[in-house]
C-alpha positions as CSV (number, residue, x, y, z in Angstrom):
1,X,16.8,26.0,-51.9
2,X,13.4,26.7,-51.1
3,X,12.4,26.6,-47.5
4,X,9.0,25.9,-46.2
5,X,7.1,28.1,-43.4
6,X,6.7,26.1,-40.2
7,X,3.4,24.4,-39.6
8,X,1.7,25.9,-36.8
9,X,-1.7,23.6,-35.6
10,X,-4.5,24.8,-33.6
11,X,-5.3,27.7,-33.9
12,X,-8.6,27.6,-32.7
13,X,-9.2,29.6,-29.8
14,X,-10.7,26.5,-27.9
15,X,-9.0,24.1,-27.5
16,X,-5.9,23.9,-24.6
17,X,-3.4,26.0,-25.5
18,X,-1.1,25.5,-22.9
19,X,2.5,24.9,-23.6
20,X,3.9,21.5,-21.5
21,X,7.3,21.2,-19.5
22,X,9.3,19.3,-17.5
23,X,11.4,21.1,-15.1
24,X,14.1,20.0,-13.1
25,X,12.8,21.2,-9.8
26,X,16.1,20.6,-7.7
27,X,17.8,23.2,-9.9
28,X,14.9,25.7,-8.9
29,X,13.7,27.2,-5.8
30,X,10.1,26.2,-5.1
31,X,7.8,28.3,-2.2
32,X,4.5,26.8,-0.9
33,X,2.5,28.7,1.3
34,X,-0.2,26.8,3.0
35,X,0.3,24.1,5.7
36,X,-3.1,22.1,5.4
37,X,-4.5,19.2,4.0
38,X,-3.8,21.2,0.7
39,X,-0.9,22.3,1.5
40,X,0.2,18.5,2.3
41,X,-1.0,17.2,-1.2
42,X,0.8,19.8,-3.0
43,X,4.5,19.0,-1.3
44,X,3.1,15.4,-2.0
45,X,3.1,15.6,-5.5
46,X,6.2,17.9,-5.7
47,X,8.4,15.4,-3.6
48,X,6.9,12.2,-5.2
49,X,7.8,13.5,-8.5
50,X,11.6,15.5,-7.6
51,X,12.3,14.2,-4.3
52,X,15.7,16.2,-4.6
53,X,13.7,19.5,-5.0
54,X,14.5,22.4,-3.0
55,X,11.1,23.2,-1.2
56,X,10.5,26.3,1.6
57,X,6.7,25.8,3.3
58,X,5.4,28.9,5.0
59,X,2.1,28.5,6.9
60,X,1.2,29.2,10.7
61,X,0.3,25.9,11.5
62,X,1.7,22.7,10.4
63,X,0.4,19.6,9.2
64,X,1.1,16.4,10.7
65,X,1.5,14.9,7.8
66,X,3.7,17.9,6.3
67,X,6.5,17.6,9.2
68,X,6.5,13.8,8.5
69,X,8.1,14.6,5.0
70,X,10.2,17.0,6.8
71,X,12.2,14.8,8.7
72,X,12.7,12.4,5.3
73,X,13.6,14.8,2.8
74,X,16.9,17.1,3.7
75,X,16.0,19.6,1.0
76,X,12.6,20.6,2.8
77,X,12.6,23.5,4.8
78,X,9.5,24.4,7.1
79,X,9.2,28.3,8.3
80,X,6.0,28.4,11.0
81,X,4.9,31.7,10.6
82,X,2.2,33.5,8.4
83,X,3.2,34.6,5.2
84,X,5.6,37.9,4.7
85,X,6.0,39.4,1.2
86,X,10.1,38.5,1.9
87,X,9.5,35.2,1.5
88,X,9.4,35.3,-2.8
89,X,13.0,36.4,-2.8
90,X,15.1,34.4,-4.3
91,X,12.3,31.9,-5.3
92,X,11.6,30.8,-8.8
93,X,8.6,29.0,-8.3
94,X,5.0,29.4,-5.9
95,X,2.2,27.3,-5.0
96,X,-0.3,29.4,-3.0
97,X,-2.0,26.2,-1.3
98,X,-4.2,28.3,1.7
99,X,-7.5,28.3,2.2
100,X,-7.8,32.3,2.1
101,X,-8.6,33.4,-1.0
102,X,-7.4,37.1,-0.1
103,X,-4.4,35.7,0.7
104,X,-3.5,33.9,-2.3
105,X,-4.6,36.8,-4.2
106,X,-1.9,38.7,-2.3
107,X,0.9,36.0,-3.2
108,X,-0.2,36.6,-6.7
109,X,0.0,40.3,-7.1
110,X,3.5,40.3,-5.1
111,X,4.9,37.1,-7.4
112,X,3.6,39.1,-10.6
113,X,6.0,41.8,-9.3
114,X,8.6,39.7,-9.4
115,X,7.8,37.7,-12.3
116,X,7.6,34.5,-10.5
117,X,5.5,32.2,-12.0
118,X,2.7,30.4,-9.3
119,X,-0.1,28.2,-9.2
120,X,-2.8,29.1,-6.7
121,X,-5.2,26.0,-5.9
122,X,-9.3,26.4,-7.2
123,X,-8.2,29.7,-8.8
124,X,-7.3,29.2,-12.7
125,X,-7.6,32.6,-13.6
126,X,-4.7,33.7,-11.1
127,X,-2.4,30.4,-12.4
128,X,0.5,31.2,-14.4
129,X,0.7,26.9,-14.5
130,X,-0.9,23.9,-13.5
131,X,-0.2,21.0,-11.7
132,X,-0.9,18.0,-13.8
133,X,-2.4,14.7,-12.9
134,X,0.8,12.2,-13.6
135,X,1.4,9.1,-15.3
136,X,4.6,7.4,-14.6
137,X,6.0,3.8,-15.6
138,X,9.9,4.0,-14.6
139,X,11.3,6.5,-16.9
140,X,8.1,7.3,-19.2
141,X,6.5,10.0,-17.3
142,X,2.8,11.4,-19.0
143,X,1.1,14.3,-17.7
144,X,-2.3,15.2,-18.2
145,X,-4.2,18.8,-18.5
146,X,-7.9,19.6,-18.8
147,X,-6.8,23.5,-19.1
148,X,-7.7,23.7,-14.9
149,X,-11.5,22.8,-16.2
150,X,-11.8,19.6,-14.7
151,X,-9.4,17.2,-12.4
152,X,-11.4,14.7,-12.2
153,X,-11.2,14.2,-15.7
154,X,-7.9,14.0,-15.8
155,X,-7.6,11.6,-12.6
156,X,-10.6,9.2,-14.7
157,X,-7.4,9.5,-17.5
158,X,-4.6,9.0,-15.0
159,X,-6.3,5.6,-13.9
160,X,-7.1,4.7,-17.7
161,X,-3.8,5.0,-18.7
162,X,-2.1,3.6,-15.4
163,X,-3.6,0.6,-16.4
164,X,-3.1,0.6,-19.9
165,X,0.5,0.4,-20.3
166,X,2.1,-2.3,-18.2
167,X,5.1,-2.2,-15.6
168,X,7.1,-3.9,-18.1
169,X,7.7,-0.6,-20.2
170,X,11.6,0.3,-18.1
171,X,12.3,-3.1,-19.0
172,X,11.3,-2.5,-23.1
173,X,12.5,1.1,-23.0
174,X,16.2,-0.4,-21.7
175,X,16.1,-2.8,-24.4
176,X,15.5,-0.5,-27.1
177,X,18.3,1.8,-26.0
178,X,20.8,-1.3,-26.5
179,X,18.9,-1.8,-29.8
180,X,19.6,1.5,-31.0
181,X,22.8,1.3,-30.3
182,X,23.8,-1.9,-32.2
183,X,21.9,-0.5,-35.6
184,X,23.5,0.6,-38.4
185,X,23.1,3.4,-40.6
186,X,22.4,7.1,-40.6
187,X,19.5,8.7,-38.2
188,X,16.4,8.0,-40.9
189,X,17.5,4.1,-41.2
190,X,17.7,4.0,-37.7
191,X,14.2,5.0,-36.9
192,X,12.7,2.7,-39.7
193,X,14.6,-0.4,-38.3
194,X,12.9,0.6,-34.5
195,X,9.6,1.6,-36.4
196,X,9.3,-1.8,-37.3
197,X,10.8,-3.9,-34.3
198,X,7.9,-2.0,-32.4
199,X,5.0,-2.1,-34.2
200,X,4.1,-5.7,-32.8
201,X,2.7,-3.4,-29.9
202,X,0.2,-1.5,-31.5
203,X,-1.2,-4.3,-33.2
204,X,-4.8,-5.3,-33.1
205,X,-5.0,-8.4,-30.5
206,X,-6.9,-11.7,-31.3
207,X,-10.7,-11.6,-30.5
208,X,-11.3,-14.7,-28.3
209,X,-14.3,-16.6,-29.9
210,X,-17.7,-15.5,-28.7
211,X,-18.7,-18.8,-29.8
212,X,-16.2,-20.7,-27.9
213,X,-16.4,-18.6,-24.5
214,X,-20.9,-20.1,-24.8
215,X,-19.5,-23.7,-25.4
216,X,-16.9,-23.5,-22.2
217,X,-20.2,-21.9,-20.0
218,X,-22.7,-24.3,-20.9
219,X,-19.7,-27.4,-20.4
220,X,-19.7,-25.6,-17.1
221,X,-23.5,-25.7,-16.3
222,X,-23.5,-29.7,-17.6
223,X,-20.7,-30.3,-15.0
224,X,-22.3,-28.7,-12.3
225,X,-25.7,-30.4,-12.6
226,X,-24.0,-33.9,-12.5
227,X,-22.1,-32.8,-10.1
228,X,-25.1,-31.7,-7.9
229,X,-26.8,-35.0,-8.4
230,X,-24.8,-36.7,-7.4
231,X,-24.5,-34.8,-4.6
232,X,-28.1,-34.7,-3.4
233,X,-28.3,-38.6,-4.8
234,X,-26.0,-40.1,-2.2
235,X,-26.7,-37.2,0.9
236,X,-30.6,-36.5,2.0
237,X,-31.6,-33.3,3.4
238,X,-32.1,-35.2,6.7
239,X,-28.1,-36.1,6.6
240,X,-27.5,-32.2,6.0
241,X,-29.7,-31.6,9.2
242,X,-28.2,-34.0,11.7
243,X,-24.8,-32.1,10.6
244,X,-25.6,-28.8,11.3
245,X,-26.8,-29.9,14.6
246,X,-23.6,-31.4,15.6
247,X,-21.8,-28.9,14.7
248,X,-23.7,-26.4,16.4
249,X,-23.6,-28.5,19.9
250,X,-19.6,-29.4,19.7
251,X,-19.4,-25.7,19.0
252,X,-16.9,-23.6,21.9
253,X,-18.7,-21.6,24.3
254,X,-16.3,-18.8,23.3
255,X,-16.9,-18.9,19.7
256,X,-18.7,-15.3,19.8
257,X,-15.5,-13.9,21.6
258,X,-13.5,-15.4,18.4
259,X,-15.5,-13.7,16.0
260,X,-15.6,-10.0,18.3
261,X,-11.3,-10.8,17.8
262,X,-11.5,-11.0,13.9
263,X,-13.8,-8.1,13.7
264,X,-11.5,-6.1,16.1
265,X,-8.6,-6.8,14.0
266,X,-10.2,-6.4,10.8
267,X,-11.1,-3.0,11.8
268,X,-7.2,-2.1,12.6
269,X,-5.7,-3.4,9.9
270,X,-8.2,-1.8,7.8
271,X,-7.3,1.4,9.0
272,X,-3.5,0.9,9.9
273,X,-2.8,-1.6,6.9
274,X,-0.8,-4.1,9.6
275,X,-1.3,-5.2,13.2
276,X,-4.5,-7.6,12.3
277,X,-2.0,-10.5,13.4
278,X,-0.9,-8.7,17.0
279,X,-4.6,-7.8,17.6
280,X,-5.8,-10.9,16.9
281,X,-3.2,-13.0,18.5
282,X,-3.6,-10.9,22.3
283,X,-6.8,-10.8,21.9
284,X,-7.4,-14.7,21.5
285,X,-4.4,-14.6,24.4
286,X,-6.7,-13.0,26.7
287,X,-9.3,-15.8,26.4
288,X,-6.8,-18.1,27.4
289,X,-6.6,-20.1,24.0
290,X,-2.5,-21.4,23.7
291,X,-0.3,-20.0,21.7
292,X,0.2,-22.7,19.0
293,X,-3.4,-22.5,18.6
294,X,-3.8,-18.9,18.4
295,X,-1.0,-18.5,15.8
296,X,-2.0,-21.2,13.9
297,X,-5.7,-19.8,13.5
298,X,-4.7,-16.1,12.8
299,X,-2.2,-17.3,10.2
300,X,-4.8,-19.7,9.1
301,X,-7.6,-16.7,8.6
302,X,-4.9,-14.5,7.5
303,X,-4.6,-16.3,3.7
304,X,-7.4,-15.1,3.0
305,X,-6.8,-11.1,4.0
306,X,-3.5,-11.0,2.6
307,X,-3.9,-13.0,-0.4
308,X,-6.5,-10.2,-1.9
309,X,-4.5,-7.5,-0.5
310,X,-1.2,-9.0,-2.4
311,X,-3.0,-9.3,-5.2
312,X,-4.6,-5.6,-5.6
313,X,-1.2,-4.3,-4.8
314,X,0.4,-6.8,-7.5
315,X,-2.8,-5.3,-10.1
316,X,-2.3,-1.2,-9.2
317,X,2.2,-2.0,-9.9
318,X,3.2,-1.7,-6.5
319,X,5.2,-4.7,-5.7
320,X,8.5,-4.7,-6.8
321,X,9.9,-8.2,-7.8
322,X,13.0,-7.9,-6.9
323,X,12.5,-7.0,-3.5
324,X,10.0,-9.0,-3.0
325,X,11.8,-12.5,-4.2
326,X,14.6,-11.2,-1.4
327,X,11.6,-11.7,1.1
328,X,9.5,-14.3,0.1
329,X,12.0,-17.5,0.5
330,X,13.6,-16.5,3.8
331,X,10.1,-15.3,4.9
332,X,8.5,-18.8,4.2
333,X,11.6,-20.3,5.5
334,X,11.3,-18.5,8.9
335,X,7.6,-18.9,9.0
336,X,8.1,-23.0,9.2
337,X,11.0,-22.8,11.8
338,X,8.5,-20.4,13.7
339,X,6.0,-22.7,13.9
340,X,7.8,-25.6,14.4
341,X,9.4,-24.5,17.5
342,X,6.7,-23.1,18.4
343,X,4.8,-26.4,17.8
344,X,7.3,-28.9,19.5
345,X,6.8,-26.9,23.1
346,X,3.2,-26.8,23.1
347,X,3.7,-28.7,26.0
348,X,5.6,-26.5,27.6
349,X,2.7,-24.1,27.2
350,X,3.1,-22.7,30.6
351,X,6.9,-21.8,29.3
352,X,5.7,-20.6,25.9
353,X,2.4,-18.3,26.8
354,X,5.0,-15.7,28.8
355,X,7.0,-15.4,26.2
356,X,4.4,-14.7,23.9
357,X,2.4,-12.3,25.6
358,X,6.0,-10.6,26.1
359,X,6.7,-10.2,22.7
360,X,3.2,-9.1,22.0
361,X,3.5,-6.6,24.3
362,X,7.0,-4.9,23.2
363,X,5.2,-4.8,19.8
364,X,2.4,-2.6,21.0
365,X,5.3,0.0,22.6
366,X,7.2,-0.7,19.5
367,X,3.6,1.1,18.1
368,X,3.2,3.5,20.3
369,X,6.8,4.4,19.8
370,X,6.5,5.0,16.4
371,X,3.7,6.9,16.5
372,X,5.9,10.1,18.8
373,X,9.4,9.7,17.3
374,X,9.7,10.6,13.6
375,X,12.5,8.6,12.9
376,X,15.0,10.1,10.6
377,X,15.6,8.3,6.8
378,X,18.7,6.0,7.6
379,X,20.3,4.2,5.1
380,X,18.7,1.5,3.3
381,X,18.4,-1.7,4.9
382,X,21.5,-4.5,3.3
383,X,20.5,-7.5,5.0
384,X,17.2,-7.9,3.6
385,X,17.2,-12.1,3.9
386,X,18.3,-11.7,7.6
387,X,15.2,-9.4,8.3
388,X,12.7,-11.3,6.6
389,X,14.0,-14.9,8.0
390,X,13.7,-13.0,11.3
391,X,10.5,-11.4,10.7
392,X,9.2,-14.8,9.5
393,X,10.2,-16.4,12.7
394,X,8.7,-14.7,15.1
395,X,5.1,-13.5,12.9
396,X,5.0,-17.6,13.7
397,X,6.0,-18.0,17.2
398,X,4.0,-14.7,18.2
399,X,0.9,-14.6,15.8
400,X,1.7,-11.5,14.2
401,X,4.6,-9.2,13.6
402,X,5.7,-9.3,9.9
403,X,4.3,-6.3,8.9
404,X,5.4,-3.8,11.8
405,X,8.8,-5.8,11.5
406,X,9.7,-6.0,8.0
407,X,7.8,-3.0,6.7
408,X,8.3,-0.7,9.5
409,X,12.4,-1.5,8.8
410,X,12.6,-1.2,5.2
411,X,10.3,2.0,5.2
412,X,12.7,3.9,7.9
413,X,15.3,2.9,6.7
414,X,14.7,4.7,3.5
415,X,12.9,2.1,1.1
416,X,9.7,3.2,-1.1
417,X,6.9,2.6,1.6
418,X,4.7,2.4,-1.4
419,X,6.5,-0.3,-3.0
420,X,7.7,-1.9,0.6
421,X,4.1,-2.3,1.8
422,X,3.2,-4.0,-2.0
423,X,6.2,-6.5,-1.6
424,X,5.9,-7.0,2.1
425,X,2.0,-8.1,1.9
426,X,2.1,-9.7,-1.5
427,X,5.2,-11.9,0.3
428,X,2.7,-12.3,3.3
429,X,0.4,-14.5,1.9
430,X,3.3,-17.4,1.3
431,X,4.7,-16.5,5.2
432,X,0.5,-17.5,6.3
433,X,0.3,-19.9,3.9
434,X,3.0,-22.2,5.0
435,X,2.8,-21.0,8.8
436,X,-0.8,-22.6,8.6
437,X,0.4,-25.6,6.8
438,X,3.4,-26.3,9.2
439,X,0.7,-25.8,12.1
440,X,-1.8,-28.2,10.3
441,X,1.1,-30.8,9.7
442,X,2.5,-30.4,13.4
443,X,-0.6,-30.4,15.9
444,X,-3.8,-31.0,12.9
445,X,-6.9,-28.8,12.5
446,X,-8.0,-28.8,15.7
447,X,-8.5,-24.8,16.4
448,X,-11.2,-24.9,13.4
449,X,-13.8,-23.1,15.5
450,X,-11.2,-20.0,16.1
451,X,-10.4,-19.7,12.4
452,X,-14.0,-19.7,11.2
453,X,-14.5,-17.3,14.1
454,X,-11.8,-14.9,12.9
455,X,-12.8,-15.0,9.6
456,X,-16.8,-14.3,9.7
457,X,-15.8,-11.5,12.3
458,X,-12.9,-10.4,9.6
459,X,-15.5,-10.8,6.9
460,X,-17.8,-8.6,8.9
461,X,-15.9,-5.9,9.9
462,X,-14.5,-5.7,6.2
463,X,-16.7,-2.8,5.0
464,X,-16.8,-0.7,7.6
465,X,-13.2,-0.7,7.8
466,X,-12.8,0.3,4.4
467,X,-15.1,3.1,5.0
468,X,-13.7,4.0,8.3
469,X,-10.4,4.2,6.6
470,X,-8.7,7.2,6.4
471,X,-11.7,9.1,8.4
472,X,-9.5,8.1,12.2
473,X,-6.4,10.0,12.0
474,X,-4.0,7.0,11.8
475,X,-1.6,8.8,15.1
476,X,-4.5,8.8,16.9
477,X,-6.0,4.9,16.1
478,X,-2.0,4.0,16.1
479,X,-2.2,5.0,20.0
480,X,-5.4,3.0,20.9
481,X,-4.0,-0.3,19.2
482,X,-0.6,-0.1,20.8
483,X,-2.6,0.5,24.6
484,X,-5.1,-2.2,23.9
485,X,-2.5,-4.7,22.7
486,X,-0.3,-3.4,25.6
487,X,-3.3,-4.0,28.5
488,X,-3.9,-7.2,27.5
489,X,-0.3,-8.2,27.2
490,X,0.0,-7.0,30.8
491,X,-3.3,-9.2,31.7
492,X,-1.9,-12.0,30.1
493,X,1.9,-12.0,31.9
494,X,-0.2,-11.1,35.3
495,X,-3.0,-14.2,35.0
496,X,0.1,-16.6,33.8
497,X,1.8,-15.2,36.9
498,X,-1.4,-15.6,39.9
């Protein structure tokens, strides 16, 4: 029997000739040196792909950041020192993540010594490997080289293909597993029968009609122009006018101050990613608004924040459905109690206000808390419906409070705080949404000035806080929200009280 030589493809000198592999970090022992910002995305991608890996980080000074990880992941060990040639033995793998290019030339010649493979950041010619830019969709993990040339290339790549294939692939992968189990046949049958159950996903899509997309837009334009005479028809300019200038008499005196509170909070949530509901609700507190009307308007103004953040987190596959359908009924459900409680002593504002600047003000320690104790990972949280029913509640009754309660839980207790912060503000939108509706239906739209003036502020502060985020170290701005929410808690209980 004649056998034939094994194919062997490019050749060229050229082209990327590295060889790819997965390894099973928490079977290996893994050394970074470096304790910066580098340092910190390193670990990052080491633990967010093996979060079971067995990791030892040597540097002199320690990220913030880096000891977060290390009270979350048992199998991370931090050594605050400067780097000693000791540290290689009995490693099998090195990142050299410092920002002394001496130094990492060190780590190389003593790991070549040993034959320890390590990658040393910005340096390609001293890597013996790469760090990839990942792709993963449940158990389908892609990663992606440019041979060290280019990273940005291959993060363009990583977003192309993050988008490309769909969440859905666990779901298709698990299905094909049972498939293959249920076929017939030897190994070559087998892989027909799957080649064609599958090829419905490569094929060619249907081309929407060019010709029917012009029709729809100039239907559109048709519509619009009737629409618009009739408008201008049946209302003169003069009508418009007189409008305007009602409205801008009947307008509150402390309109400005509402629209100073929606910028304010704006600018924290932007760079916290929660508390706009707190802020907003002290703040409007402070200028002596009740607190049915202040929750109703900062759940009111809130549809619109949380609704686009949901929906970016829903588009970028961080929401996961099943936790958030555990949060989204008993959420809504709590959210209408809230605010019908909270609606039916309005009356008893003099009762209520206390109580409500007293809850606002155990959040902002709650905040400040947070920001000095690293809490250690717990086990996950098993009452989910409980929480968010609660969290529900009192985000109603207090005008903010879902995110610190229900995210701020489920991520210490261990959940995915990418995934929990998807599912918690995606779930968000339907808590503000029937909060405002159950506020409209008990005491009407009487508060309209204080939403409009929480959303133009909101509107305004919108990008510059996406530009300031991530520029104010979040420990730092985490301190400032939880004393400004606290002073003006304390201001409210003390003018409620003289």
């Amino acid at each position: 029997m004649l056998v034939s030589e094994p194919e062997i493809k490019n050749m060229k000198t050229d082209t990327n000739n590295l060889f790819p592999v997965f390894l099973k970090l928490s079977e290996l022992d893994t050394l970074i040196v470096g304790g910066g910002s580098v340092g910190l995305e390193k670990l990052t991608a080491v633990l967010n792909n093996s979060p079971e890996a067995k990791v030892t980080l040597v540097a002199p000074s320690i990220n913030s950041g880096i000891r977060f990880l290390a009270d979350r992941y048992k199998n991370l060990k931090i050594i605050k020192r400067v780097f000693l040639p000791e540290d290689l033995e009995n490693k099998d793998l090195i990142i050299a993540a410092t920002n002394d290019k001496e130094l990492n030339r060190v780590i190389k010649e003593e790991a070549k010594k040993k034959r320890i493979l390590i990658n040393v950041v910005d340096t390609p010619d001293l890597c013996d490997f790469y760090l990839s830019s990942i792709v993963q969709k449940g158990s389908i993990k892609l990663a992606i080289s440019t041979n060290g040339k280019s990273p940005t290339i291959a993060k363009r790549l990583k977003e192309v293909l993050n988008n490309a294939i769909p969440d859905e692939m666990e779901n298709v992968l698990d299905n094909l597993v049972q498939i293959r189990k249920r076929l017939n046949g030897n190994f070559s049958e087998k892989v027909k029968e799957l080649n064609n159950i599958t090829s419905v996903l490569v094929k060619e899509p249907k081309k929407k009609s060019k010709l029917k997309f012009y029709l729809g837009y100039a239907a559109l334009s048709i519509i619009l122009m009737v629409i618009g005479h009739l408008i201008f028809q049946n209302i003169s300019f003069t009508f418009v006018e007189d409008f305007i200038e009602k409205l801008y008499s009947s307008s509150d005196s402390n309109f400005h101050w509402f629209v100073l509170a929606g910028f304010i909070a704006q600018m924290i949530d932007g760079a916290l990613g929660m508390a706009y509901g707190v802020s907003a609700t002290t703040f409007l507190l402070s200028l002596g608004i009740p607190p049915v009307a202040a929750s109703a308007s900062v759940h009111t103004s809130e549809i619109f924040t949380s609704g686009a953040s949901g929906l970016s987190h829903l588009k970028f596959g961080n929401v996961s459905s099943k936790l958030f359908k555990k949060l989204v009924l008993p959420g809504v459900l709590g959210a209408a109690a809230g605010a019908f409680v909270l609606s039916s002593l309005s009356e008893l504002n003099y009762l209520v206000k206390p109580v409500v600047a007293s809850y606002t003000l155990i959040l902002g320690i709650i905040i400040i808390r947070k920001t000095f104790k690293n809490e250690k990972r717990k086990n996950k949280v098993k009452h989910i419906i409980p929480l968010a029913g609660a969290g529900g509640f009192l985000d109603s009754v207090g005008g903010g409070g879902w995110g610190p309660i229900v995210a701020s839980t489920l991520i210490a207790r261990g959940n995915h705080p990418l995934k929990t912060i998807g599912s918690v503000n995606l779930a968000e939108f339907f808590v503000a949404l029937t909060s405002s509706a159950a506020f409209i239906t008990f005491i009407g739209l009487t508060h309209w000035q204080i939403i409009i003036g929480l959303i133009v502020g909101g509107t305004i502060a919108a990008p510059f806080a996406a530009k300031a985020a991530g520029k104010v170290p979040v420990k730092t701005m985490m301190i400032l929200v939880g004393v400004l929410v606290i002073i003006l808690s304390l201001r409210n209980i003390y003018t409620i009280g003289f």
